[in-house]
MIKEPA-863722 format. One line per field, with one value per residue (C-alpha): residue number from 1; x, y, z. Coordinates in Angstrom, 1 decimal. Layout:
residues N
num c(NUM/...) .
u c(X/...) .
v c(Y/...) .
w c(Z/...) .
END
This chain:
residues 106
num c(1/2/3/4/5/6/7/8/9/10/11/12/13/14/15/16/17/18/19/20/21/22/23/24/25/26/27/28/29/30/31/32/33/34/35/36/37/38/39/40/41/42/43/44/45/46/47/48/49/50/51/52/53/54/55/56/57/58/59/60/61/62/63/64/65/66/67/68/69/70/71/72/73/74/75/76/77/78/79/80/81/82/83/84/85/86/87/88/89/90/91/92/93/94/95/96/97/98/99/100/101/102/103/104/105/106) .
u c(67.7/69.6/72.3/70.0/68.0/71.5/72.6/69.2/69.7/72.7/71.1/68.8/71.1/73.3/71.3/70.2/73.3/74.0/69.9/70.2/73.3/71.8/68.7/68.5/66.8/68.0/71.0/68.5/66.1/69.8/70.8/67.7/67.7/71.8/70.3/67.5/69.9/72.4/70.1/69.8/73.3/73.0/70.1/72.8/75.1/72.5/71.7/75.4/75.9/72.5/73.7/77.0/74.9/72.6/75.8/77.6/74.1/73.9/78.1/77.2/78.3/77.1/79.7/79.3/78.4/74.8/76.2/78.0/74.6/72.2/74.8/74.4/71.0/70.6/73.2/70.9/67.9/69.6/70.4/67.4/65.4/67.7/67.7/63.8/63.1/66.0/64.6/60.9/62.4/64.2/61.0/58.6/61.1/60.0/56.1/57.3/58.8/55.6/53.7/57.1/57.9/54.1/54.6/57.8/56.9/54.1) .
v c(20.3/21.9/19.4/16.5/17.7/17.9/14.6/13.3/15.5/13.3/9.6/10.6/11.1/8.3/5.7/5.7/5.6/1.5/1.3/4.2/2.9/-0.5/1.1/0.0/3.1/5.2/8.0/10.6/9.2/8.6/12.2/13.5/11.5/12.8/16.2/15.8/14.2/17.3/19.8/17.8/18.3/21.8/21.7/20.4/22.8/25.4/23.4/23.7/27.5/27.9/26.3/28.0/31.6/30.4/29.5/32.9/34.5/33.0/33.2/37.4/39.2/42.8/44.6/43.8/46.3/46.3/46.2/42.6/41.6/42.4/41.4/37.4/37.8/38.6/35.9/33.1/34.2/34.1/30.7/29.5/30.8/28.8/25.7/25.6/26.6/24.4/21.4/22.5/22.4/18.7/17.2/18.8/17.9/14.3/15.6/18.2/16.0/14.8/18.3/19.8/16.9/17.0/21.1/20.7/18.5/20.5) .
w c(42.7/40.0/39.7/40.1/36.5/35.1/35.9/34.9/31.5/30.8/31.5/29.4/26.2/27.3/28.1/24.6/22.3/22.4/20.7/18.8/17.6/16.5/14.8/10.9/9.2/6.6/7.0/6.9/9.8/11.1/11.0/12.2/15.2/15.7/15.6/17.8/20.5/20.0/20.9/23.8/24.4/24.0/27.0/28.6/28.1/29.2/32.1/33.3/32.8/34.5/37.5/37.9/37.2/40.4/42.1/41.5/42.1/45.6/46.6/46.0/48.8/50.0/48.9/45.2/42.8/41.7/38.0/38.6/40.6/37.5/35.0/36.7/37.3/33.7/32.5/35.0/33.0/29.5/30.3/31.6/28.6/26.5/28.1/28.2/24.5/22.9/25.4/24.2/20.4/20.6/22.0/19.3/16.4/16.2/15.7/13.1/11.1/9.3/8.7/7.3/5.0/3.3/3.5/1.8/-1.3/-2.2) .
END
């Protein structure tokens, strides 16, 4: 299920690019929308160290020391808390950017 998000993490900012690319706004709109799509990529990112974390989680054997077992399980959740926030972040971006423009300028 893991890898199936991923590779439906990277359609998403792929697909996009070629009408992104054509859009006629300003640089700064321009920019913005850049930034929005790299925190995406760093969702990504996230996305793949959380699913090598799960993998070395579940490849554990019972001789493993309980230090290297909490230290992955505690990497896995680092991960995962990143990938949900930053995704949480790039989606709410768009939203913010009228109330912090009109909070700005006054």
């Amino acid at each position: 299920m893991a890898v199936l998000d991923f590779v439906f993490d990277i359609l998403t900012l792929v697909l996009p690019i070629p009408v992104i690319s054509r859009l006629q706004t300003g640089k700064r709109q321009m920019y913005s929308i850049i930034g929005i799509f790299w925190l995406g990529f760093i969702c990504v990112i996230a996305s793949a160290l959380r699913i090598y974390y799960t993998h070395a989680f579940l490849s554990i054997d019972a001789n493993s020391s309980e230090a290297w077992i909490t230290s992955i399980v505690s990497a896995n959740s680092l991960w995962v808390i990143i990938e949900a926030n930053f995704s949480i972040i790039a989606v709410c971006l768009p939203t913010l950017s009228g109330s912090l423009k009109s909070r700005l300028t006054t």
